[in-house]
C-alpha positions in Angstrom: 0.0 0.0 0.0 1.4 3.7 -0.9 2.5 5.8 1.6 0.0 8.4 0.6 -2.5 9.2 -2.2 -3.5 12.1 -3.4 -4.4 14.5 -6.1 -1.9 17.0 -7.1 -4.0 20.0 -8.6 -3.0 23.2 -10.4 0.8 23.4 -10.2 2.2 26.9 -10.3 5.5 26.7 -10.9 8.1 29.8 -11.3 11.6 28.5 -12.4 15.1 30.4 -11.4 18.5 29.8 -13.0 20.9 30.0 -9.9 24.3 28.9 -9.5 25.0 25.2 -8.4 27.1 26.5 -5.6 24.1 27.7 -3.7 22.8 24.5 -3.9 25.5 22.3 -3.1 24.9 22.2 0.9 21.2 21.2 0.4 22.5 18.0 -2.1 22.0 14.8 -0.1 23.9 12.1 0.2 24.3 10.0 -3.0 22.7 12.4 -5.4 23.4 15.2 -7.2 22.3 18.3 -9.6 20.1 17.2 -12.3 20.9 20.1 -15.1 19.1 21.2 -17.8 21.1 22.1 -20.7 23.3 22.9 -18.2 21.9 25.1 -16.1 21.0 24.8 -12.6 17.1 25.7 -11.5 15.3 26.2 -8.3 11.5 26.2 -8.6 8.4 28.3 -6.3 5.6 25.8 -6.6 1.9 26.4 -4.9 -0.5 23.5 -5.7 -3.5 21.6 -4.2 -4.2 18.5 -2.4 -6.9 17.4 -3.2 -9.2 13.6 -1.9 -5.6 12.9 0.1 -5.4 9.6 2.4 -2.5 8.1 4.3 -2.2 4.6 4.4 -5.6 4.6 2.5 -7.6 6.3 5.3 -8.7 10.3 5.2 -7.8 11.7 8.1 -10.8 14.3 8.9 -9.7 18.2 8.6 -6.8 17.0 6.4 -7.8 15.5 2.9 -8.0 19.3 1.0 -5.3 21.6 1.4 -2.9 24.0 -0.2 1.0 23.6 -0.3 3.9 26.4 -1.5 7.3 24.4 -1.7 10.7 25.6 -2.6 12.6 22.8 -4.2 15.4 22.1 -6.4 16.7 19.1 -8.9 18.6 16.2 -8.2 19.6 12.7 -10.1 21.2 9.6 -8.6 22.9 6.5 -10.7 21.6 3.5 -8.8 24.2 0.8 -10.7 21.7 0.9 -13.8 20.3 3.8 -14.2 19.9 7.4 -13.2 16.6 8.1 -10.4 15.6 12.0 -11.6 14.2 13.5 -8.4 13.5 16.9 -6.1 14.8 18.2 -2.7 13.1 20.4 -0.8 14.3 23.2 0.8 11.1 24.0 2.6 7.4 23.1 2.0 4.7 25.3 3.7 1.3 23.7 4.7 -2.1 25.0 6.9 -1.9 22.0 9.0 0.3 21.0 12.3 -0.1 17.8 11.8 1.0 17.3 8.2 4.5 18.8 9.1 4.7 16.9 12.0 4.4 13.7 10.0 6.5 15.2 7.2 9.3 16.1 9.1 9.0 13.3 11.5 9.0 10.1 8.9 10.8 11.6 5.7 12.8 14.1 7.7 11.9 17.1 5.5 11.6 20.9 6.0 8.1 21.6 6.6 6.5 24.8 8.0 2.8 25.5 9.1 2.1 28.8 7.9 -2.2 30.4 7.1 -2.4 29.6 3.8 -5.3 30.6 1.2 -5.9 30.2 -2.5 -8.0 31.0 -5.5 -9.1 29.4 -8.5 -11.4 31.6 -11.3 -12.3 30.3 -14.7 -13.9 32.4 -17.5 -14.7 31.4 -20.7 -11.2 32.1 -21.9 -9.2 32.6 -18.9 -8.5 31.3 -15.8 -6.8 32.6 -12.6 -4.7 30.5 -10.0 -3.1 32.3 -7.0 -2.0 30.8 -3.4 -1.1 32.8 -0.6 0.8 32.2 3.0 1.0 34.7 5.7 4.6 35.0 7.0 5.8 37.6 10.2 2.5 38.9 9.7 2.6 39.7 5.3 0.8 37.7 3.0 3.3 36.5 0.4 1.6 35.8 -3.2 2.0 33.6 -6.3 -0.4 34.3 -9.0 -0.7 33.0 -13.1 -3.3 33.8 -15.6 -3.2 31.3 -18.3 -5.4 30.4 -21.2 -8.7 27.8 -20.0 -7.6 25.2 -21.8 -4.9 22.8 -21.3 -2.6 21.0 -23.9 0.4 19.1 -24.0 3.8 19.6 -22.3 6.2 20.3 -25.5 8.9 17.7 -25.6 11.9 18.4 -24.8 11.1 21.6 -22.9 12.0 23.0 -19.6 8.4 22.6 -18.8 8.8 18.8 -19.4 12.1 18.8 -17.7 10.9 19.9 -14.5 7.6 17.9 -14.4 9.3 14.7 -15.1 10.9 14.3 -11.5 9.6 10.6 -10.0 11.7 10.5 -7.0 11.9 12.5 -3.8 15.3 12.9 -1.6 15.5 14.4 2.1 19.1 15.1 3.7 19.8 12.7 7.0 23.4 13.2 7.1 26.4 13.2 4.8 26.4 9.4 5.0 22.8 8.7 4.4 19.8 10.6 2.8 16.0 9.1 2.5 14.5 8.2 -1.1 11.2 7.7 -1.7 9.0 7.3 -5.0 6.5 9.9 -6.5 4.3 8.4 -9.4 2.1 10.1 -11.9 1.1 10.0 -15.1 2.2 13.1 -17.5 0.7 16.0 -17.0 -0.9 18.8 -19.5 -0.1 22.5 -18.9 -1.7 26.0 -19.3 -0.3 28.5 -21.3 0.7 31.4 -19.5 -0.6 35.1 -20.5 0.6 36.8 -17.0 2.3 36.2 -13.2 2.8 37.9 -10.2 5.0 36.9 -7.4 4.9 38.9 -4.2 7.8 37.2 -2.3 9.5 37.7 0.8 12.4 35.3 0.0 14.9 36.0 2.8 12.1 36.1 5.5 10.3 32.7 3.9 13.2 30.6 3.0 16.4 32.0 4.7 19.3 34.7 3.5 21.2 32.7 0.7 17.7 32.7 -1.4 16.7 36.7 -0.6 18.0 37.1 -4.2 15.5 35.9 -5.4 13.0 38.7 -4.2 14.8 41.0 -7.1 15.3 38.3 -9.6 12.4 37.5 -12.7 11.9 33.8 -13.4 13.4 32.2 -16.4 9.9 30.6 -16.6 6.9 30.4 -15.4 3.6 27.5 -16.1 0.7 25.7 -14.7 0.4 22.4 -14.8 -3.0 20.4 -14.1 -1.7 17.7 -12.1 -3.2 14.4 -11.9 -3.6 11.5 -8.9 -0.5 10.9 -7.2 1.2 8.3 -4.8 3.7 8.7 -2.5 5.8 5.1 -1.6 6.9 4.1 1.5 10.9 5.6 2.2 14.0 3.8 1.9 17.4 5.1 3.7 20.3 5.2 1.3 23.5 4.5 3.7 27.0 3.9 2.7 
């Protein structure tokens, strides 16, 4: 039985180029950067859970709820082949108990933080925008894209960062956890605007305040799809 099931709704996703140094003390053990054409990315993604269960059972107050997560791109060669997967440098939630059995069983970095969102549809637009409430400001990630979705080009950066099926959290510099993510490809909508309203250095620490005064080298919104997250294994030397 998975781990967890869920649906993963309306991904907003804003992608940075950054230098691999800044990443290198968040790589854990037995992985490391996953480029694209040879550059290095972070990503700002806010999405919904949506219908989620652990260990098959809803847990009341706890089956709908928004996440914002920080997160870069790792890949590790296990004797075959090469496991294409995301760190975390912090993922925000609405509910205590979510980070308290994130950061207790896959030893992540999660934060309970209010969160909000909004989703508006027109007849040729739609709007998706979350929000979290920080030190008492709201910070905000917002996309307008066309209503309808269509394939994720090949090749792209867009497909590049979607097509991520494995999850790695830092232990220690001898061992790191690994767990699967699985998902069927996903369709996007084509952006026509963003807005991101972000206190970087108060939400996710000094080395990423940069990012405050720096524009994304792109910016989508992917539908999503039912997701499953597998039990974790400890990689060890």
């Amino acid at each position: 039985m998975s781990f967890l099931t869920a649906e993963w709704r309306k991904l907003a996703m804003a992608n940075y180029e950054v230098s691999p140094a800044l990443l290198a003390p968040y790589v854990p053990f037995g992985t490391e950067l996953d480029l694209w054409e040879g550059k290095c990315y972070v990503s700002l993604v806010g999405f919904m859970f949506l219908n989620t269960k652990l260990l098959g059972i809803k847990i009341p107050f706890h089956t709908n709820f928004e996440e914002v997560n920080l997160r870069f791109y790792v890949k590790r060669f296990d004797g075959t082949q090469y496991k294409r997967g995301v760190v975390f440098i912090k993922e925000i939630v609405p509910k205590p108990a979510l980070t308290f059995v994130a950061n207790t069983v896959y030893q992540e970095n999660y934060e309970t933080l209010p969160m909000q969102h909004r989703w508006e549809e027109t007849s040729e637009k739609r709007l998706v925008t979350y929000q979290w409430k920080k030190n008492n400001r709201w910070n905000s990630f917002s996309v307008t894209t066309k209503r309808d979705a269509v394939p994720i080009p090949v090749g792209s950066d867009t497909e590049f960062i979607t097509e991520h099926y494995w999850g790695y959290a830092h232990r220690n510099k001898h061992s790191a956890n690994e767990y699967e993510v699985t998902h069927p490809k996903w369709e996007h909508y084509p952006v026509l605007d963003y807005k991101i309203e972000v206190a970087f250095e108060a939400v996710y620490g000094a080395s990423f305040g940069f990012l405050s005064n720096t524009s994304p080298t792109s910016v989508f919104l992917a539908e999503g799809s039912p997701i499953t997250v597998e039990k974790k294994r400890v990689l060890r030397h």
